[in-house]
PDB file of N, CA, C and O in Angstrom:
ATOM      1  N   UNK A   1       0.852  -1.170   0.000  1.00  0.00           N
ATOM      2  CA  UNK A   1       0.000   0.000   0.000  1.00  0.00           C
ATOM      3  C   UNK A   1       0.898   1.234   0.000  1.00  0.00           C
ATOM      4  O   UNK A   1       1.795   1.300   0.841  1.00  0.00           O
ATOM      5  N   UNK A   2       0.742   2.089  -0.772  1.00  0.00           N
ATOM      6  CA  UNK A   2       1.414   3.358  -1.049  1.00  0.00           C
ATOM      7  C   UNK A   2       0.959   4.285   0.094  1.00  0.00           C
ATOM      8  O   UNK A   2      -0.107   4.099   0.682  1.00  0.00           O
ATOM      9  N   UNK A   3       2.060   5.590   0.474  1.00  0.00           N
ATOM     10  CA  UNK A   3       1.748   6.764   0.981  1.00  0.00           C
ATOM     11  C   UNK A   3       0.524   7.406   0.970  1.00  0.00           C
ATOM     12  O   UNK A   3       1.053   8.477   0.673  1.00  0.00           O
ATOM     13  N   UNK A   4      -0.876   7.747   1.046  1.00  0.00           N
ATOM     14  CA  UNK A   4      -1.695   8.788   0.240  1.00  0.00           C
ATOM     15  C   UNK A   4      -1.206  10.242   0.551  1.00  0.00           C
ATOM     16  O   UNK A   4      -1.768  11.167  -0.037  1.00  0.00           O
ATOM     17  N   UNK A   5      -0.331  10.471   1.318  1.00  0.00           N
ATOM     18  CA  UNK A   5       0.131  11.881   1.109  1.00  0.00           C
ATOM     19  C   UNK A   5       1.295  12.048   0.395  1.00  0.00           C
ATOM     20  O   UNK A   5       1.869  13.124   0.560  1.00  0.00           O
ATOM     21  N   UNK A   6       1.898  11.063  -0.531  1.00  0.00           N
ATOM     22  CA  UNK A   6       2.728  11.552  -1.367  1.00  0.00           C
ATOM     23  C   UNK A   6       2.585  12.975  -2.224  1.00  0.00           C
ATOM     24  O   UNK A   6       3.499  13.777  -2.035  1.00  0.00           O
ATOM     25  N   UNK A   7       1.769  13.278  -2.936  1.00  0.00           N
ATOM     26  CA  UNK A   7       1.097  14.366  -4.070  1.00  0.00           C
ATOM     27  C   UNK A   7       0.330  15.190  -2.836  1.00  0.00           C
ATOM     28  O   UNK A   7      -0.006  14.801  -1.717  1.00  0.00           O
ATOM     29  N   UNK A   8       0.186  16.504  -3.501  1.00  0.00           N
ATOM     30  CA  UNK A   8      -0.687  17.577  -2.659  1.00  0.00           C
ATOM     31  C   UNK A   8      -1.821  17.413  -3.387  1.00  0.00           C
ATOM     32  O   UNK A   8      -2.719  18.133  -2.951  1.00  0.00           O
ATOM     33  N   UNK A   9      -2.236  16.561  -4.595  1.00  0.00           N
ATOM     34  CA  UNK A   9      -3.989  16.710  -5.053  1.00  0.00           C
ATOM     35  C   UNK A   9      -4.283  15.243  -3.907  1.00  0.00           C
ATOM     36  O   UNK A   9      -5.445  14.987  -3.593  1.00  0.00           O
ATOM     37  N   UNK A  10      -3.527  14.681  -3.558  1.00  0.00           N
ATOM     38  CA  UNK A  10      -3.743  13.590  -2.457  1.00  0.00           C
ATOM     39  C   UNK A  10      -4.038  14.395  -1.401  1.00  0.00           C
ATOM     40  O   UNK A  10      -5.242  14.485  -1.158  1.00  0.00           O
ATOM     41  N   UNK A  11      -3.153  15.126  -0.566  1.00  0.00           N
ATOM     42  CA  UNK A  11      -3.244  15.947   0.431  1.00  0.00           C
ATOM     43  C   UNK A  11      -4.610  16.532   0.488  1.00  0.00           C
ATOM     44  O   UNK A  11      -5.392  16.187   1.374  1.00  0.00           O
ATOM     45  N   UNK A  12      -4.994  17.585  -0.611  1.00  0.00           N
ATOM     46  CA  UNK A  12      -5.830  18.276  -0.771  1.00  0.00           C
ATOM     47  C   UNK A  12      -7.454  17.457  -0.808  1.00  0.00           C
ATOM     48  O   UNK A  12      -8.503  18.095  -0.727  1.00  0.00           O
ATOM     49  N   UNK A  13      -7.394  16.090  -0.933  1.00  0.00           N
ATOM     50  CA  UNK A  13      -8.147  15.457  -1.353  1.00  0.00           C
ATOM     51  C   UNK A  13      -8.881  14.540   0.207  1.00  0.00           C
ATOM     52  O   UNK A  13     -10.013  14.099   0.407  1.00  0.00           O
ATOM     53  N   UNK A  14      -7.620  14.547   1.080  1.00  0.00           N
ATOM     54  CA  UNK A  14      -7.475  14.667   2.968  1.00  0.00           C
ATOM     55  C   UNK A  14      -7.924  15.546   3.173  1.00  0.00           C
ATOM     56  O   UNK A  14      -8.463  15.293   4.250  1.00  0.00           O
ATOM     57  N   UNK A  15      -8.183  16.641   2.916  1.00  0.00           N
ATOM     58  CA  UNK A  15      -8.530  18.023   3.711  1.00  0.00           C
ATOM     59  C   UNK A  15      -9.770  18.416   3.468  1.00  0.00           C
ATOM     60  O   UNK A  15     -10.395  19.120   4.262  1.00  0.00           O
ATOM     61  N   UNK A  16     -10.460  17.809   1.833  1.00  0.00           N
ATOM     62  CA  UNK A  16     -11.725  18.335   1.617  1.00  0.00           C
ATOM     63  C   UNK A  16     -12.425  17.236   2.176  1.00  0.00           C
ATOM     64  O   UNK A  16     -13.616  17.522   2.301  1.00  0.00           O
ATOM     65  N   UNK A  17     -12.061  15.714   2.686  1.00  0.00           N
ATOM     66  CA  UNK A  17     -12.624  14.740   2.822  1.00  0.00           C
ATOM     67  C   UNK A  17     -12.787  15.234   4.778  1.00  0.00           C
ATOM     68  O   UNK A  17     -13.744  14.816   5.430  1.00  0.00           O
ATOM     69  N   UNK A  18     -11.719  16.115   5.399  1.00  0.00           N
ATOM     70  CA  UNK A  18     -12.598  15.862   6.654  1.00  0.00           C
ATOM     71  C   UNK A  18     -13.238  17.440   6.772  1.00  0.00           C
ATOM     72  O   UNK A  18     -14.141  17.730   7.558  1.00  0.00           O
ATOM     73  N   UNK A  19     -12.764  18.142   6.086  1.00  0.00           N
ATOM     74  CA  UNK A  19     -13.715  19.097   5.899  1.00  0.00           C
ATOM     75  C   UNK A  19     -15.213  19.148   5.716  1.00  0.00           C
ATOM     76  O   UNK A  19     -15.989  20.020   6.107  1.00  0.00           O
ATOM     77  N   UNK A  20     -15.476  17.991   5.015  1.00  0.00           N
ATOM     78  CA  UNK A  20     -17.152  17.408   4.579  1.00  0.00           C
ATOM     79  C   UNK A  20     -17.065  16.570   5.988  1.00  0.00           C
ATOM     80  O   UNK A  20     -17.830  17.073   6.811  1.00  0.00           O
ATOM     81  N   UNK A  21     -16.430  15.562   6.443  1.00  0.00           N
ATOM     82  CA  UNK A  21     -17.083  15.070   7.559  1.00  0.00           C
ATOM     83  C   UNK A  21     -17.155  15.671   8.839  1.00  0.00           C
ATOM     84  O   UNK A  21     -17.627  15.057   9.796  1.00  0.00           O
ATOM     85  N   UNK A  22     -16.568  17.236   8.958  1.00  0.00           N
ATOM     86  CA  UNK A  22     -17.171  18.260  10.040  1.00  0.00           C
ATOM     87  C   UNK A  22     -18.162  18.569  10.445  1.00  0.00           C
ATOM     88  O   UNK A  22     -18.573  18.617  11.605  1.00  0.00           O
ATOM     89  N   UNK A  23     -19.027  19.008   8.691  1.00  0.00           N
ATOM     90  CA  UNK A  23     -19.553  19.753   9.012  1.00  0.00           C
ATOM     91  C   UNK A  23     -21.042  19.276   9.634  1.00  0.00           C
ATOM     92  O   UNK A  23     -21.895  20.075  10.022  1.00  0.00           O
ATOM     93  N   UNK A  24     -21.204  17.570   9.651  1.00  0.00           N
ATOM     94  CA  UNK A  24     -22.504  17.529  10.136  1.00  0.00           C
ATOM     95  C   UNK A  24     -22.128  17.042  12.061  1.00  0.00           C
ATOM     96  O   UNK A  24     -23.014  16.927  12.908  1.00  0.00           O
ATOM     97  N   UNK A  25     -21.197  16.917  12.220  1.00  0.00           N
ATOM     98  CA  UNK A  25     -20.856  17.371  13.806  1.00  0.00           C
ATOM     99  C   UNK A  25     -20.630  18.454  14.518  1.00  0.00           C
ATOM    100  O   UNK A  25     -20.740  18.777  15.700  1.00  0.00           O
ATOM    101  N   UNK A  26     -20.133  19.169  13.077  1.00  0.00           N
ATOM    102  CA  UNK A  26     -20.787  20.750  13.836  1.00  0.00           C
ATOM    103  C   UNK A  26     -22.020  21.199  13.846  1.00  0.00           C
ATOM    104  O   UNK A  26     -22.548  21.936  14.679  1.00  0.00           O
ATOM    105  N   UNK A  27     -22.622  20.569  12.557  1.00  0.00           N
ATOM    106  CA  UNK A  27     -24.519  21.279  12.924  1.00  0.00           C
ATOM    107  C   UNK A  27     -25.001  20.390  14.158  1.00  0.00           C
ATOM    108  O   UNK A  27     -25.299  21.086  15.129  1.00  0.00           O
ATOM    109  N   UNK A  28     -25.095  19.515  14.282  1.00  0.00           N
ATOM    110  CA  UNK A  28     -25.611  18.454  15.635  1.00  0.00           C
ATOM    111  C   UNK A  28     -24.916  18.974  16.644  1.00  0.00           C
ATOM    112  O   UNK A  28     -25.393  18.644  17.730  1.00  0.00           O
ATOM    113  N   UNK A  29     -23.891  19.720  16.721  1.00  0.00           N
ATOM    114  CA  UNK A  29     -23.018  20.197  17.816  1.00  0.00           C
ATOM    115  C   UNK A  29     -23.846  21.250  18.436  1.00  0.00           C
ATOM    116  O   UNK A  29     -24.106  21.413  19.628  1.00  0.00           O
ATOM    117  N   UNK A  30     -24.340  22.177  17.039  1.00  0.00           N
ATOM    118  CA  UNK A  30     -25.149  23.678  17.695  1.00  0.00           C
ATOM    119  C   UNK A  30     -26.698  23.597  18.046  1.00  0.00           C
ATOM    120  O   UNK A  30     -27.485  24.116  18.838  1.00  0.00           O
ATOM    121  N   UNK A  31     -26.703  22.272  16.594  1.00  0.00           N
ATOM    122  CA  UNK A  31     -28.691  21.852  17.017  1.00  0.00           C
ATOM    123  C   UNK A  31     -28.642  21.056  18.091  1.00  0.00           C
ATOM    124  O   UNK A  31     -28.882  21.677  19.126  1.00  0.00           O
ATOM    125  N   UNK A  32     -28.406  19.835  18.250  1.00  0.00           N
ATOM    126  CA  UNK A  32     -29.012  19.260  19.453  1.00  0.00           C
ATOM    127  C   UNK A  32     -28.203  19.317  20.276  1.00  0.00           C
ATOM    128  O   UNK A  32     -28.757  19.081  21.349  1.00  0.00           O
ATOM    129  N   UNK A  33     -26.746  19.576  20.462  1.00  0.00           N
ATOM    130  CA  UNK A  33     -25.515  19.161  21.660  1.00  0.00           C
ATOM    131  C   UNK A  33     -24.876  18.367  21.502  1.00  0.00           C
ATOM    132  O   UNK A  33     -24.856  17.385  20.760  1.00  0.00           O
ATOM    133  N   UNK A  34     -24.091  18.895  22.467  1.00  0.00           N
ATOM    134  CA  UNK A  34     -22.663  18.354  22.249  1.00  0.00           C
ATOM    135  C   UNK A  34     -22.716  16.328  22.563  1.00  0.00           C
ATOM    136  O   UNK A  34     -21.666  15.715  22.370  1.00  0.00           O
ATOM    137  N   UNK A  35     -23.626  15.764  22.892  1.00  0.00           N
ATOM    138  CA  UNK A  35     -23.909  14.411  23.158  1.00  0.00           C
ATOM    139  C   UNK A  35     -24.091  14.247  21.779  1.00  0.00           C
ATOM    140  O   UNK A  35     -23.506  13.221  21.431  1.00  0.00           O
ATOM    141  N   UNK A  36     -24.637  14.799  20.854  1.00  0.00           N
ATOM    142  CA  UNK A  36     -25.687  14.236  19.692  1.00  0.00           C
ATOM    143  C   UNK A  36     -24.218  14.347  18.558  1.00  0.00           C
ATOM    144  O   UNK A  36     -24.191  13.665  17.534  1.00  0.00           O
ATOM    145  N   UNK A  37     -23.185  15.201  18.894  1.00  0.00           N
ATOM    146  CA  UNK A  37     -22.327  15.835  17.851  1.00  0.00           C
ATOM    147  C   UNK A  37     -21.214  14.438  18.712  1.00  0.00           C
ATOM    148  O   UNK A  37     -20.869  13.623  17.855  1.00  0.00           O
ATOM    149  N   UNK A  38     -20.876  14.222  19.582  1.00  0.00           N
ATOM    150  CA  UNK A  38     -20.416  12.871  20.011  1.00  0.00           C
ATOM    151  C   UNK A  38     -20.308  11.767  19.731  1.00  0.00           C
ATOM    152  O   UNK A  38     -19.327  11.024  19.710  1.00  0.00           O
ATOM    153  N   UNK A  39     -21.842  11.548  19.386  1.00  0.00           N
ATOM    154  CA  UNK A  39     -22.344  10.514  18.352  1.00  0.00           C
ATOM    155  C   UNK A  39     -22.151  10.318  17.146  1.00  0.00           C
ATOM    156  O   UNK A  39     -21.936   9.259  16.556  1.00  0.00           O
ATOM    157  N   UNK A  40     -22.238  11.501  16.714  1.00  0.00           N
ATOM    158  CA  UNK A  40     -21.738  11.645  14.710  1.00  0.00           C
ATOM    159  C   UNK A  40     -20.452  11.270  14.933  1.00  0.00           C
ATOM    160  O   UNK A  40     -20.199  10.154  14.479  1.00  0.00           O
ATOM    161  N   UNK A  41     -19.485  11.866  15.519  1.00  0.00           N
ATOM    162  CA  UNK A  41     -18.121  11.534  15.648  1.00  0.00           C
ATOM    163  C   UNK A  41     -17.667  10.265  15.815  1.00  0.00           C
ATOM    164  O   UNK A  41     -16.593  10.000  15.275  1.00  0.00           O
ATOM    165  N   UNK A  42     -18.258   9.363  16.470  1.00  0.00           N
ATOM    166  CA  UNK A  42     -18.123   8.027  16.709  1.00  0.00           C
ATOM    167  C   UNK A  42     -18.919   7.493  15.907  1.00  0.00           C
ATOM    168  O   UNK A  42     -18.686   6.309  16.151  1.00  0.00           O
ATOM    169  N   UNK A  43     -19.912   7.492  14.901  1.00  0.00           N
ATOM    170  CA  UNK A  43     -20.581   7.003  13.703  1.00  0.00           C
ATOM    171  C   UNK A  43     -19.407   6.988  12.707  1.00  0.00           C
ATOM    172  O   UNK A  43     -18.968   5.927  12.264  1.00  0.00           O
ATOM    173  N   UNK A  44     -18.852   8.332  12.327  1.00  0.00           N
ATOM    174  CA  UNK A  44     -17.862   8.688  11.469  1.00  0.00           C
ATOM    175  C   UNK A  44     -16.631   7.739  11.836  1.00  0.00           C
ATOM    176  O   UNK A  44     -16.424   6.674  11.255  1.00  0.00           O
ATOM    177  N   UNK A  45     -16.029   8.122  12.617  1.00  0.00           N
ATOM    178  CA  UNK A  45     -14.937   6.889  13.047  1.00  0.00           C
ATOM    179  C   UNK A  45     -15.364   5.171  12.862  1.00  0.00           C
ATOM    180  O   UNK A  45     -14.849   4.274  12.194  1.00  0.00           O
ATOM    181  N   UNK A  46     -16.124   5.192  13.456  1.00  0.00           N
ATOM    182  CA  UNK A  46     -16.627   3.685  13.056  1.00  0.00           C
ATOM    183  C   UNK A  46     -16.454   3.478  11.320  1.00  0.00           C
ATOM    184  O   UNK A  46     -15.463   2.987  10.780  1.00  0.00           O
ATOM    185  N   UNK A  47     -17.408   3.871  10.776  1.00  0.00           N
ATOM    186  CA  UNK A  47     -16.982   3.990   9.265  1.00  0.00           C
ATOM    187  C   UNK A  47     -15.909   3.951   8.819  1.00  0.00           C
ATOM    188  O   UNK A  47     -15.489   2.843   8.486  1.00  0.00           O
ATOM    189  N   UNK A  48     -15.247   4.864   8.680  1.00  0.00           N
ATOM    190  CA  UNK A  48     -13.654   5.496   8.391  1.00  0.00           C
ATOM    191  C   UNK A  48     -12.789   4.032   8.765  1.00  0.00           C
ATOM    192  O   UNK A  48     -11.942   3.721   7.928  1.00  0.00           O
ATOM    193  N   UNK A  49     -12.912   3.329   9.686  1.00  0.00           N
ATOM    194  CA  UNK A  49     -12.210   2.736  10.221  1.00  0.00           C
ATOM    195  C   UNK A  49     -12.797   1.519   9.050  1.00  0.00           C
ATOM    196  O   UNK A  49     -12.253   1.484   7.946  1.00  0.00           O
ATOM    197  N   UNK A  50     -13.850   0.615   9.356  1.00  0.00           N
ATOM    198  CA  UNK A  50     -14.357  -0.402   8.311  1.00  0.00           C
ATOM    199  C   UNK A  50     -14.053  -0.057   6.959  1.00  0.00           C
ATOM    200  O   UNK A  50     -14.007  -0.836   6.007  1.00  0.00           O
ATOM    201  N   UNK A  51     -13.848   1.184   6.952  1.00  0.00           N
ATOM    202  CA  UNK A  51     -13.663   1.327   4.926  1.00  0.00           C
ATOM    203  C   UNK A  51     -12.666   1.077   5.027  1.00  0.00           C
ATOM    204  O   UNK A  51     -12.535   0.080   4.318  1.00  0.00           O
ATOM    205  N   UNK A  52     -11.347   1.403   5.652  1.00  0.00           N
ATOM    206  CA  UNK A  52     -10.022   1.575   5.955  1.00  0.00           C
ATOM    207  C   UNK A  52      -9.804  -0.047   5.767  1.00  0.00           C
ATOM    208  O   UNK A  52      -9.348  -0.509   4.721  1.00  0.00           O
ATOM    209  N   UNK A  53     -10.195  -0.896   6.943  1.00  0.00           N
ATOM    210  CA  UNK A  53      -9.710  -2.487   6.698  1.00  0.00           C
ATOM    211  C   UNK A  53     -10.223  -3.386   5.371  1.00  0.00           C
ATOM    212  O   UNK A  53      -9.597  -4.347   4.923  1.00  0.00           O
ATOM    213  N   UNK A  54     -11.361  -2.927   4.892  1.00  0.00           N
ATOM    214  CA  UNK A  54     -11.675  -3.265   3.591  1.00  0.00           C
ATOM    215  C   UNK A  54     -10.399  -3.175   2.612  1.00  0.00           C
ATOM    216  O   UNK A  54      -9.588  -4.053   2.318  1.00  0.00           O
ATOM    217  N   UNK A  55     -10.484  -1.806   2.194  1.00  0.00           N
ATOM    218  CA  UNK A  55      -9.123  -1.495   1.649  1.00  0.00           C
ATOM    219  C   UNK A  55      -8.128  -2.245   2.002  1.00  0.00           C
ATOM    220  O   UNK A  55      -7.734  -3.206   1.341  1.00  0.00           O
ATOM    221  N   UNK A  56      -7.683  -1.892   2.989  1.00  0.00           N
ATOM    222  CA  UNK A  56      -6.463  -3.031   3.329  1.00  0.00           C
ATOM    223  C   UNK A  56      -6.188  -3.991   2.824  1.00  0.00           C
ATOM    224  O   UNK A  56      -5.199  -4.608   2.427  1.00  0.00           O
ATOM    225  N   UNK A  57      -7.369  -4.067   2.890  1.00  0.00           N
ATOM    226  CA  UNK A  57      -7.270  -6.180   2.681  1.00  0.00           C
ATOM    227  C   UNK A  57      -7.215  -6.508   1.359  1.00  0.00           C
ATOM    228  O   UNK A  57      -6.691  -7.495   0.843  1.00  0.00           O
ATOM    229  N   UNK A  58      -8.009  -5.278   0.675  1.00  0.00           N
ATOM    230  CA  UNK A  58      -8.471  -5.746  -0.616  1.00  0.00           C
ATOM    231  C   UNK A  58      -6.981  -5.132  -1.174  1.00  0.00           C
ATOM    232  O   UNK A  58      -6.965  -5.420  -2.371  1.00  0.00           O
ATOM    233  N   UNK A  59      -5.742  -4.423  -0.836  1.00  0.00           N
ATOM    234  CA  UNK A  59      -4.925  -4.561  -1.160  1.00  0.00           C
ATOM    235  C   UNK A  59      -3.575  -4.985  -0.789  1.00  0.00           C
ATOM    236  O   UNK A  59      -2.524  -4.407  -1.065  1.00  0.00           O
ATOM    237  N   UNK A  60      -3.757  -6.205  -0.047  1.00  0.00           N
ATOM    238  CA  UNK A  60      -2.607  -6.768   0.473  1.00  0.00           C
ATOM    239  C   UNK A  60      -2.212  -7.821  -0.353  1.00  0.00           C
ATOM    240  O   UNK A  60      -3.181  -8.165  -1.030  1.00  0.00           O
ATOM    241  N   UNK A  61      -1.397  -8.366  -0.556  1.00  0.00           N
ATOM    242  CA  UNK A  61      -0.505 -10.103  -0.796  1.00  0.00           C
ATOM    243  C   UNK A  61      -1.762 -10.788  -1.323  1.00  0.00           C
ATOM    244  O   UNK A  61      -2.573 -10.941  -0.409  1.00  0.00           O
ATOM    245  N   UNK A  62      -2.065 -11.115  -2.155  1.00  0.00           N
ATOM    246  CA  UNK A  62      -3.196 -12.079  -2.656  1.00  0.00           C
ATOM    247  C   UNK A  62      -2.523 -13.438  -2.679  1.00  0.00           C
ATOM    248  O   UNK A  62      -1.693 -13.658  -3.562  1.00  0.00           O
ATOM    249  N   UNK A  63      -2.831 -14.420  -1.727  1.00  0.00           N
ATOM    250  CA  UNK A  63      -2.079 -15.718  -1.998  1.00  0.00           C
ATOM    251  C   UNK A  63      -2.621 -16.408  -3.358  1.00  0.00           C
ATOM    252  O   UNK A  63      -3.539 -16.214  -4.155  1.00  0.00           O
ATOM    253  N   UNK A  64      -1.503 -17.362  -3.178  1.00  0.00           N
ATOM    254  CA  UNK A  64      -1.275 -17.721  -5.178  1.00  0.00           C
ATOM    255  C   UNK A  64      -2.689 -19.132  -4.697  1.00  0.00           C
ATOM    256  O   UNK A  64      -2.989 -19.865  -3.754  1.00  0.00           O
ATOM    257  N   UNK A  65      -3.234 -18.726  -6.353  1.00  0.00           N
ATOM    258  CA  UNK A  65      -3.925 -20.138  -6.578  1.00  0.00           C
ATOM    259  C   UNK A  65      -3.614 -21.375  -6.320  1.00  0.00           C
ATOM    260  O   UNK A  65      -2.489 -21.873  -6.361  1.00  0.00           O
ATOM    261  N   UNK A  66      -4.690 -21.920  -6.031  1.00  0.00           N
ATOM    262  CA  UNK A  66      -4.130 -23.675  -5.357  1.00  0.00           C
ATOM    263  C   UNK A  66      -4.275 -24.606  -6.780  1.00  0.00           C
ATOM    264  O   UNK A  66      -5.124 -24.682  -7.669  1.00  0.00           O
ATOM    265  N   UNK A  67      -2.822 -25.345  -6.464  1.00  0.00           N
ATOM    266  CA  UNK A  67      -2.391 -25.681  -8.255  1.00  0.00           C
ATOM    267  C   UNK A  67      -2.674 -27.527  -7.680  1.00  0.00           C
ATOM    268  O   UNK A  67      -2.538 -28.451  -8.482  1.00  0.00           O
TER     269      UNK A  67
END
């Protein structure tokens, strides 16, 4: 698995990605509180994290066909 911050359209591509996942823990932050904006945050992480080992996996060492 490669760097993703090698390139700055990579970088830039990190920054608009948690930029979008702010902004609905900041509206739940001001609408319902800081419990409800808690929750998004740990929804988001949960996610982030399962997409993350998907990936992984789906790009690690593929063992060789059984001959």
């Amino acid at each position: 698995m490669d760097n993703p911050l090698r390139s700055e359209a990579a970088m830039f591509r990190v920054v608009v990605l948690v930029g979008i996942a702010a902004v609905p823990v900041i509206a739940l932050g001001l609408l319902a509180g800081a419990a409800w904006a808690l929750g998004a945050i740990v929804l988001e992480l949960a996610v982030s994290v399962v997409l993350l080992r998907r990936r992984s996996r789906a790009a690690g060492v593929q063992p060789p066909p059984p001959t």
